[in-house]
C-alpha positions in Angstrom: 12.7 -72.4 78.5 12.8 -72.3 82.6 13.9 -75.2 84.5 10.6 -76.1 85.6 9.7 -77.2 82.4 10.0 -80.9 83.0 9.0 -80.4 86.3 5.7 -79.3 84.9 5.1 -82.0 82.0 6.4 -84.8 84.8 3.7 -84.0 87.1 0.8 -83.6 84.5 1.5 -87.2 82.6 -0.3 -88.7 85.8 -3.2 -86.9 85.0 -3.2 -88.1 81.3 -3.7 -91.5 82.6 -6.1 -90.8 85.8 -8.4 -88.3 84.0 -9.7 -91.1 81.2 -9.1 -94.1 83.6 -11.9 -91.7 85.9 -14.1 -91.1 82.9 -14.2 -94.7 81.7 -15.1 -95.9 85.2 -17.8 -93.4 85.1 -19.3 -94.7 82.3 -19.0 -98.2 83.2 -20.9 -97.5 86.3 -23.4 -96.0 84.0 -24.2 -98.3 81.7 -23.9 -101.1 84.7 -26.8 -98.6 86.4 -28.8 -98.4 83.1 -28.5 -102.3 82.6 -30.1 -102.7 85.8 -32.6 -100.3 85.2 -31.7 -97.6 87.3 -31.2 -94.0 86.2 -27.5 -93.9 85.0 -26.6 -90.4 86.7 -27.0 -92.2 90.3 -23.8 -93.5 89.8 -22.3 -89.7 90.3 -24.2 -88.6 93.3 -22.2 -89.7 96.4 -24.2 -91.8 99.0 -27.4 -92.2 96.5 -25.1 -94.4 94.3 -24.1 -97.0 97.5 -28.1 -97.3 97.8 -28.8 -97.9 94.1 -25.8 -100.7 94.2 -27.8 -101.6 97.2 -30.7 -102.2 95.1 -29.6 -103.9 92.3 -28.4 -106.7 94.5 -31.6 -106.9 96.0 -31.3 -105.7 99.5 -33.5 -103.5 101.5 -32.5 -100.3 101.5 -31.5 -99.4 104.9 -28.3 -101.6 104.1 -27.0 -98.2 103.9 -26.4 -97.6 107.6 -24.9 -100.9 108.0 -21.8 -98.8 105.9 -21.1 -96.8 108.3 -20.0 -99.8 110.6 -16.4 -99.8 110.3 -15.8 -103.8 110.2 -19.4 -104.8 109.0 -18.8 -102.4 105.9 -16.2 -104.7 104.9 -18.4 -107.7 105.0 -21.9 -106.1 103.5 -19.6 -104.8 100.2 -18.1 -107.9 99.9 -21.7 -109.2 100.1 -23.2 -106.4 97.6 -20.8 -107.6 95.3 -21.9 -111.1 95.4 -24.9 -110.2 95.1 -24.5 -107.7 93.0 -22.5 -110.7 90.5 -25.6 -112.7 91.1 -27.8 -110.4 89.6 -26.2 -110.2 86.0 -25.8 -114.2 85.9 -22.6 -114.1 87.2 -21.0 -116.8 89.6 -18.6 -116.4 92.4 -15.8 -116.4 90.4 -16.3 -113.3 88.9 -17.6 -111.7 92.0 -13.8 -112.1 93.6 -12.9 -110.5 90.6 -15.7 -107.5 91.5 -14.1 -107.5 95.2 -10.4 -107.8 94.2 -10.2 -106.0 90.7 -13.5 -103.7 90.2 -12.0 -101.7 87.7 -11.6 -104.9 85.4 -14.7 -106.1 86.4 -17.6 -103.4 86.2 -16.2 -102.4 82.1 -17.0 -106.4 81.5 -20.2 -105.7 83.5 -21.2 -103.1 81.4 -20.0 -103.9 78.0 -20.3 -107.5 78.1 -23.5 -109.5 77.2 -24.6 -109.9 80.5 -28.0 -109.1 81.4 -29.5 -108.4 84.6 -32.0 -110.3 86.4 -34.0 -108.5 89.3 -33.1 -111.0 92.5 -35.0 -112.5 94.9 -36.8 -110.1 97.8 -34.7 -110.1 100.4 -36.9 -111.9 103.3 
């Protein structure tokens, strides 16, 4: 056995944890998209997937650009989110918990009993 042995299994236990903590997220996003009505694959293509969250919180589409905006990104997400929350039957409570902790968040989204509810046209 070489000395690099350890070495080796060290830096692969990381990716025991990251690889399913990825694929779990993955699916959560899918079955949040498929709740919502949207085609659960969106939530893999980069760009396409930040205007289908877009949609399901009921904003017009060219939110998008509005991303690109270094400080007003901040402030639209946060407000996606919301929304976003809103949209399953979810209060504000829970959306701090989308902003601050998605990845507990979006598995409750998607395997809890909430159900979504189109909102409002934006005006």
């Amino acid at each position: 056995m070489s000395p690099e042995s350890p070495d080796l299994i060290v830096s692969l236990v990381p990716l025991l944890v990251i690889i399913p903590f990825a694929i779990f997220m993955i699916v959560s996003g899918w079955k949040v998209y498929t709740k919502a009505g949207q085609p659960g694959w969106a939530c893999l293509v980069p760009i396409y997937n930040l205007y289908i969250w877009i949609k399901i919180a009921g904003r017009p589409g060219w939110w998008i650009f509005l991303f690109l905006i270094p400080i007003v990104s901040l402030v639209i997400s946060i407000l996606v989110s919301i929304e976003v929350c809103r949209a399953f039957g979810k209060g504000i409570g829970f959306a701090l918990l989308m902003i601050f902790l998605p990845f507990i968040a979006l598995p409750i989204l998607a395997f809890g009993s909430a159900v979504y509810t189109a909102p409002a046209p934006a005006p």
